[in-house]
C-alpha positions as CSV (number, residue, x, y, z in Angstrom):
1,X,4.2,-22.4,8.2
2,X,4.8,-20.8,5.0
3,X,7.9,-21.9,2.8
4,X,10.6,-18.8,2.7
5,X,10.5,-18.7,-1.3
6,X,13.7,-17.3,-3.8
7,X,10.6,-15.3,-4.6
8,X,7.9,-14.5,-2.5
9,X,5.9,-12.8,-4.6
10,X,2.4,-14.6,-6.1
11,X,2.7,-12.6,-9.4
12,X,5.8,-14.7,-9.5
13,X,3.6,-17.9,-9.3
14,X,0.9,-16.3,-11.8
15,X,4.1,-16.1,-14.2
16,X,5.1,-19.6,-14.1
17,X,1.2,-20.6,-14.4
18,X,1.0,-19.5,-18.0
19,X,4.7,-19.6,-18.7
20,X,4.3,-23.2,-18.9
21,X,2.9,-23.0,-21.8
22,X,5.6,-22.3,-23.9
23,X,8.2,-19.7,-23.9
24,X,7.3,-15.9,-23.7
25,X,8.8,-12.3,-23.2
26,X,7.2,-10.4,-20.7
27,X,4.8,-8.4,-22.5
28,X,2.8,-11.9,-23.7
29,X,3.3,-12.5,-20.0
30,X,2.0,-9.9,-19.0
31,X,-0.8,-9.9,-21.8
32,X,-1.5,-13.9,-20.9
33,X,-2.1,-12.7,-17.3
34,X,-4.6,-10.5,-18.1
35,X,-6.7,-12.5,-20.7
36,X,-6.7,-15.6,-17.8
37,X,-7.8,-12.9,-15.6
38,X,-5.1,-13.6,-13.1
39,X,-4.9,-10.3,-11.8
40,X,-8.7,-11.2,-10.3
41,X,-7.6,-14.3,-8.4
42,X,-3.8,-13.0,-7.5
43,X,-2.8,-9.7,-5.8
44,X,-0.7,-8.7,-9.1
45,X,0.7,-5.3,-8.8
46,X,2.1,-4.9,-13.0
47,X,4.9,-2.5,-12.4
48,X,7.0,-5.3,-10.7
49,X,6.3,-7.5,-13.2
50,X,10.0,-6.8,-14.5
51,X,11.6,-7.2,-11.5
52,X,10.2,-10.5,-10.9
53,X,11.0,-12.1,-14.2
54,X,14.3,-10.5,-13.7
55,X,14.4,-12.7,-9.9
56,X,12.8,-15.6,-11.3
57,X,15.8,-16.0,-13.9
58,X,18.5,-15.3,-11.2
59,X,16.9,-18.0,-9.0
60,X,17.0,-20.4,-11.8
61,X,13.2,-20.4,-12.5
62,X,13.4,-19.4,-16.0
63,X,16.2,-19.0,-18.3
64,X,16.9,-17.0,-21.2
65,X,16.0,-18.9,-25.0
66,X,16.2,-16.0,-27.1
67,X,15.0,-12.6,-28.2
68,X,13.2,-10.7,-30.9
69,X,12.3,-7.2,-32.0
70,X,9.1,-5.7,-33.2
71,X,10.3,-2.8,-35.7
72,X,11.3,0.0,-33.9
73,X,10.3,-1.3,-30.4
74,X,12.9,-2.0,-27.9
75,X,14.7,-5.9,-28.3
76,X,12.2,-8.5,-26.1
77,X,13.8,-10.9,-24.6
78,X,11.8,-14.6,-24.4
79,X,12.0,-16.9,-21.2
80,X,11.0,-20.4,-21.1
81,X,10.2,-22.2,-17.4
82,X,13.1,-24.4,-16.1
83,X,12.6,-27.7,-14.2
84,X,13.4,-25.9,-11.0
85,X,10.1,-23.7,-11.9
86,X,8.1,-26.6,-12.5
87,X,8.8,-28.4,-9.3
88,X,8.3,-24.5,-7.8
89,X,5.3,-24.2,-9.2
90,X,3.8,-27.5,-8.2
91,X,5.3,-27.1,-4.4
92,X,3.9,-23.4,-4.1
93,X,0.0,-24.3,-5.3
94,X,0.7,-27.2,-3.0
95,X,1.5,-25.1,0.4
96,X,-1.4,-22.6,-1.3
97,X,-3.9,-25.4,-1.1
98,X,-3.1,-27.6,2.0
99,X,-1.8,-24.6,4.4
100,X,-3.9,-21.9,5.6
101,X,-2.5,-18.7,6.1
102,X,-4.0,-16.0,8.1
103,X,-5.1,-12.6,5.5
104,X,-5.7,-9.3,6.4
105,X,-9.4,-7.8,5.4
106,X,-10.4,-4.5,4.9
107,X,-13.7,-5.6,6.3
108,X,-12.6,-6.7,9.3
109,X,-10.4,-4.1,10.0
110,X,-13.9,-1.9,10.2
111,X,-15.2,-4.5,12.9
112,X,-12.3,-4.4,15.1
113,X,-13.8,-0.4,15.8
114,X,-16.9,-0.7,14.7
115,X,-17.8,0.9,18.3
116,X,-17.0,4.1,17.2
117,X,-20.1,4.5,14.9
118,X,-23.6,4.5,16.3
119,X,-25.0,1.1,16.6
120,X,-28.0,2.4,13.8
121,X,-25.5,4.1,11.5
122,X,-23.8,0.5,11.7
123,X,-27.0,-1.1,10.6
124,X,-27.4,1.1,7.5
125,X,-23.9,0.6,6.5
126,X,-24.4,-2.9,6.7
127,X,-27.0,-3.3,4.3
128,X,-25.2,-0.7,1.9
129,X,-22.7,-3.4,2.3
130,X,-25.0,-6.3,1.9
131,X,-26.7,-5.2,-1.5
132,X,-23.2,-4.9,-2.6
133,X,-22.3,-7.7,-2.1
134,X,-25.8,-9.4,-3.0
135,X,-25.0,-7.8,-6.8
136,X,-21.2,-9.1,-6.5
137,X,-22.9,-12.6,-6.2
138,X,-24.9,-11.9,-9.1
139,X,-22.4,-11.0,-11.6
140,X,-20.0,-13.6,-10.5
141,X,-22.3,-16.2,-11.1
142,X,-23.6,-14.8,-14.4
143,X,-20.0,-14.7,-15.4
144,X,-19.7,-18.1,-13.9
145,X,-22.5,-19.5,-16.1
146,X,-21.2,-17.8,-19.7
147,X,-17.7,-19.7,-19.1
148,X,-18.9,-23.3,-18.0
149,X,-19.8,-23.5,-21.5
150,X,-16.5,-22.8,-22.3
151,X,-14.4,-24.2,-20.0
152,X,-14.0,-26.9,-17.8
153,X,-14.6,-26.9,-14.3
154,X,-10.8,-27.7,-13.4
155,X,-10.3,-23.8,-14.6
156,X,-13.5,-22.5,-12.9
157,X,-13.4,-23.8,-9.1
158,X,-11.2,-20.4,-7.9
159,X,-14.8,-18.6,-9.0
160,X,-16.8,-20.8,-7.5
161,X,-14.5,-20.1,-4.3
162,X,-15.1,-16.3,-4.6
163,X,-18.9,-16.8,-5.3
164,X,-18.6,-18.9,-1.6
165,X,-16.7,-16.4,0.2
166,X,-19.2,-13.2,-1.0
167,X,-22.4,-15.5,0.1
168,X,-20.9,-16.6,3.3
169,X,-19.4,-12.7,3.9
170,X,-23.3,-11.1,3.0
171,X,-25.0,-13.9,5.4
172,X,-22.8,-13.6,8.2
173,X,-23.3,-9.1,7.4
174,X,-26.9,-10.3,7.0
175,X,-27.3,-11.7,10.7
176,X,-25.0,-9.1,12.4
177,X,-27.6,-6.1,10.8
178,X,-30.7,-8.4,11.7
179,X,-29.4,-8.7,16.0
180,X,-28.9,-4.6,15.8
181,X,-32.0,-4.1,14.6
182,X,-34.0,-6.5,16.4
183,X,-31.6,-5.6,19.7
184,X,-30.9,-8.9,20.8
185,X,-26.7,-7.8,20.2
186,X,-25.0,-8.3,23.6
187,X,-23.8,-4.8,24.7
188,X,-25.9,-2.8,22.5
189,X,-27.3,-0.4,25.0
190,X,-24.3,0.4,26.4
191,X,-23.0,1.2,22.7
192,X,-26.0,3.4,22.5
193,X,-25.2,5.3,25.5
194,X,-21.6,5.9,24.9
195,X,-23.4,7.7,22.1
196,X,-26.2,9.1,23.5
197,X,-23.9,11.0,26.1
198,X,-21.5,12.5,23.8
199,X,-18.4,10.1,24.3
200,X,-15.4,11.3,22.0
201,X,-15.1,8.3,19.4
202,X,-11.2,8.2,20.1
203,X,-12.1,7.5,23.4
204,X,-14.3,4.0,22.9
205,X,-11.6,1.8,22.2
206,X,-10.5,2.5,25.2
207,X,-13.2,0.6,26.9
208,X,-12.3,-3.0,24.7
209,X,-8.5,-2.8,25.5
210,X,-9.7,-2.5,29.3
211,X,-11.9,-5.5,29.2
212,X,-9.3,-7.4,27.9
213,X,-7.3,-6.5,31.0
């Protein structure tokens, strides 16, 4: 089960992951996010990024070292990890690592009622949806091949992850499309028929919730 965190947030994490470099005020924060390209790998939504930093501090995960001002611009004040955020840090990537936590997918929330399309409609979405993905694969590992030149592979396995998770998604879209087509999916004339004789869509779900019964 998931730890209940000072700050449950992972743009919080993100934030001590470069923050350990050396002290920062929240616009190199926010700039070192970006360059890392932690908003890829981290649901990072910017305009809390304040709020956070502002949590992190009261929780004791960072502490105030100093400010400075840029001209004109608005005093910027500089933060520098504490050893609370350190030990933080480690015992959050552990539980992220070692603990798997059920995610919601927009993806499967289009299965769960896929019954409300006609099964051939389904099949051309599906390759729509496999070609995209197939060109996903593509750039990620073209990106994937510029930086293992430049980086090592400590700092590269999170893309390697992603490159996984597309492949697996597109097969597994792949062999759904392939049983339509072929009709060897269990239930498919049935599906057709609802279809055929003019069933209103709001109406199919009703059928799964009644063979759950």
């Amino acid at each position: 089960m998931a730890t209940k965190r000072k700050v449950n947030n992972l743009l919080a994490l993100a934030v001590l992951s470069v923050i350990v470099q050396r002290p920062m005020h929240r616009y190199e924060i926010a700039a070192t996010l970006r360059a890392h390209g932690k908003d890829k790998d981290m649901d990072i939504k910017w305009g809390s990024l304040y709020t956070v930093v502002q949590n992190m501090a009261k929780a004791g995960f960072l502490e105030v070292v100093g400010s400075e001002r840029d001209g004109a611009r608005p005093e910027r004040v500089i933060y520098r990890i504490t050893d609370a955020g350190r030990a933080e840090m480690a015992d959050w990537t552990r539980e992220l690592l070692a603990s798997p936590e059920p995610e919601q997918h927009r993806f499967t929330a289009g299965l769960s009622i896929l019954a409300v399309l006609p099964p051939d409609e389904v099949v051309e979405l599906l390759g729509i949806r496999i070609a995209a993905l197939e060109q996903a694969v593509e750039r990620a590992k073209t990106d994937l091949t510029a930086l293992a030149g430049t980086l090592p592979r400590l700092f590269l396995v999170e893309t390697e992850f992603g490159i996984a998770m597309l492949e697996a998604e597109a097969r597994w879209a792949r062999s759904l499309r392939d049983e339509l087509r072929a009709g060897t999916f269990e239930g498919l004339e049935m599906w057709r028929q609802w279809h055929a004789d003019g069933m209103p869509a709001d109406r199919i779900p009703e059928f799964g919730e009644r063979g759950n019964d």
